[in-house]
C-alpha positions in Angstrom: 0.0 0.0 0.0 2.9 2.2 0.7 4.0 2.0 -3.1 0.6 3.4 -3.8 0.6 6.3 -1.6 3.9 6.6 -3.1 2.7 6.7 -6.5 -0.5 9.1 -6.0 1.6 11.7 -4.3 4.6 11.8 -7.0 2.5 10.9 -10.3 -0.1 13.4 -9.6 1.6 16.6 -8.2 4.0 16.3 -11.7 1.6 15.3 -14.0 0.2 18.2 -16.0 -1.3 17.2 -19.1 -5.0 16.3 -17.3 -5.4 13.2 -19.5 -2.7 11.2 -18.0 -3.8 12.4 -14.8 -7.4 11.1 -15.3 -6.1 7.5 -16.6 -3.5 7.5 -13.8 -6.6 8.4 -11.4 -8.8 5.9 -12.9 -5.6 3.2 -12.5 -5.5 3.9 -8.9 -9.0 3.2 -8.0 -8.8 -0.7 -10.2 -5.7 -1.2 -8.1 -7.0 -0.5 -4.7 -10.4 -1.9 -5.9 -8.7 -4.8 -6.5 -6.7 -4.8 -3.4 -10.3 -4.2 -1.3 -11.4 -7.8 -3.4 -8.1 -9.6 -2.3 -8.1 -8.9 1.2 -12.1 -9.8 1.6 -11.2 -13.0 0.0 -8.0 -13.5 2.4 -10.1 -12.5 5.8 -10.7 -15.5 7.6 -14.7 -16.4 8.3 -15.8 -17.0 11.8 -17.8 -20.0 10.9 -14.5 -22.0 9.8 -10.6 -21.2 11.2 -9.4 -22.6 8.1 -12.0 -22.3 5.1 -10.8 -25.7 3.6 -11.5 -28.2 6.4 -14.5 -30.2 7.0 -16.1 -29.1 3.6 -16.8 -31.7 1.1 -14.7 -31.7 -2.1 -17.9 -30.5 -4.1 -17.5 -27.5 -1.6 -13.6 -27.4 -1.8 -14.6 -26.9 -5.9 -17.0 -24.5 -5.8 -15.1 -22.5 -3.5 -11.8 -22.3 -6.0 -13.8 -21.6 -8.4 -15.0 -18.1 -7.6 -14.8 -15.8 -10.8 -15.8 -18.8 -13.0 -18.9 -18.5 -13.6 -19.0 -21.2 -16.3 -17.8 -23.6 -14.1 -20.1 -22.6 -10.8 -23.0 -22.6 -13.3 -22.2 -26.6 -14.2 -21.6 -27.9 -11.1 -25.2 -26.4 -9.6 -26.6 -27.9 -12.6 -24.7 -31.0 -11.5 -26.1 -30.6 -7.9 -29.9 -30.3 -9.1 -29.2 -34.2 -11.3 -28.3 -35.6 -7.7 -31.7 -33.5 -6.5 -33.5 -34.9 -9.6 -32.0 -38.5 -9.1 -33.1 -38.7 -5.4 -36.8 -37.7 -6.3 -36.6 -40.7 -8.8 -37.0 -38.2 -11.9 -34.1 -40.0 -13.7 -35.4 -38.2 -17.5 -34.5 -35.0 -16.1 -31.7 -36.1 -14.4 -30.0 -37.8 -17.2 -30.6 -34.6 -19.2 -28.7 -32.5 -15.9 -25.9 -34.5 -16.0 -25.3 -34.3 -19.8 -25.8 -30.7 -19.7 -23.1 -30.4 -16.9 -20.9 -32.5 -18.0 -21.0 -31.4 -21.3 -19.6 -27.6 -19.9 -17.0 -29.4 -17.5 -15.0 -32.0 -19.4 -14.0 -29.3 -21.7 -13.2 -27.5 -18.8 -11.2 -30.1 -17.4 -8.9 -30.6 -20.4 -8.3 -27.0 -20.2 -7.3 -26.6 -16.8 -4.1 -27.0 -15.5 -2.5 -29.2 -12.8 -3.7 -28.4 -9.4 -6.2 -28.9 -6.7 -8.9 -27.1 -8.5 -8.4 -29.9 -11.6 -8.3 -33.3 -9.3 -11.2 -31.7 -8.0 -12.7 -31.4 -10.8 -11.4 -34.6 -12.3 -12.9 -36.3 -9.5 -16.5 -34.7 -9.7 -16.8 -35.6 -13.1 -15.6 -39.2 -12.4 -18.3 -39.7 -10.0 -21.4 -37.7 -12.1 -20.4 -39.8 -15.3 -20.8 -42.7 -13.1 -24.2 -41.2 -12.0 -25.2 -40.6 -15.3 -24.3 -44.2 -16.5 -26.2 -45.8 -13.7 -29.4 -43.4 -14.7 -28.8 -44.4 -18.1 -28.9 -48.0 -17.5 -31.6 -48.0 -14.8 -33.8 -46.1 -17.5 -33.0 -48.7 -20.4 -34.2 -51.5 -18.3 -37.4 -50.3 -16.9 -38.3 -49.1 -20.6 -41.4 -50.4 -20.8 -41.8 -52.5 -24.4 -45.0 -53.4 -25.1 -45.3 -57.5 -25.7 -48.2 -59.5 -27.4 -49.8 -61.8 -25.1 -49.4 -64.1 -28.2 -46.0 -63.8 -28.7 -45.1 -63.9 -24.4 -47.0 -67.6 -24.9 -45.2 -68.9 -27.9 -41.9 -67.6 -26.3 -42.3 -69.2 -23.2 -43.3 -72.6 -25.1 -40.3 -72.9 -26.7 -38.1 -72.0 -23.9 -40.2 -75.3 -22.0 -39.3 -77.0 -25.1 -35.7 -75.9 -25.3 -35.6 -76.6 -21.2 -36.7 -80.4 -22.0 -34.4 -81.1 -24.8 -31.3 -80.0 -22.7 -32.3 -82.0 -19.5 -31.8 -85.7 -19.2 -32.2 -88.7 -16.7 -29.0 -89.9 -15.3 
């Protein structure tokens, strides 16, 4: 902060064409605006001493990804599949995991190594294994309709089939 004062005091007393002063103004306020957003972000909270203990890894995500909105936006998408899942609305689910998934494997190949992309790596792991479950829970309850005529016949030949292959020893 002290290079600051520094550089209000000595850039603005010499500066006299009013143009470079205005930018030079307008500089100063972005940098201490920015400084104002770093320190809220570094002040610890009261509810946690340190804010990466006891929070989930889904937590751990969402809170290293502040400023990325792209990404928040995906994993709440993500979060209302799991919602959807629970309530047994597995259409609508499937649909919220493509649609999140869809924004955060891209995202994953572009991020670089850190705890923000095994994080990510990991939630994306475990909704594509969501989504696969949901996708096979909904091809088996599918309902195909069967003629009563057909169910019969079927189940003839499978008696049929069933004698043939069983013998008397």
């Amino acid at each position: 902060m002290n290079t600051l004062a520094w550089l209000i005091s000595i850039g603005f007393s010499d500066e006299d064409n009013l143009e470079k002063k205005a930018a030079m103004r307008e500089k100063v306020k972005q940098y201490l605006s920015r400084a104002e957003e770093l320190k809220a972000m570094l002040k610890p909270t009261q509810t946690l001493n340190h804010p990466l203990d006891g929070m989930t890894p889904r937590d751990e995500l969402v809170l290293l990804s502040v400023g990325e909105t792209r990404l928040q936006a995906a994993l709440k998408i993500g979060e209302v599949a799991e919602e959807l899942e629970s309530r047994e609305k597995y259409e609508q689910a499937i649909e919220k995991y493509q649609l999140a998934l869809g924004t955060l494997i891209p995202f994953l190949a572009a991020e670089s190594s850190g705890k923000r992309k095994e994080l990510l790596h990991s939630q994306v792991q475990h909704w594509l294994s969501n989504a696969e479950r949901v996708k096979n829970y909904l091809s088996l309850t599918t309902n195909v309709p069967v003629d009563e005529g057909t169910m019969v016949a079927n189940s003839k030949e499978f008696s049929d089939s069933l004698r043939q292959q069983c013998c008397l020893q």
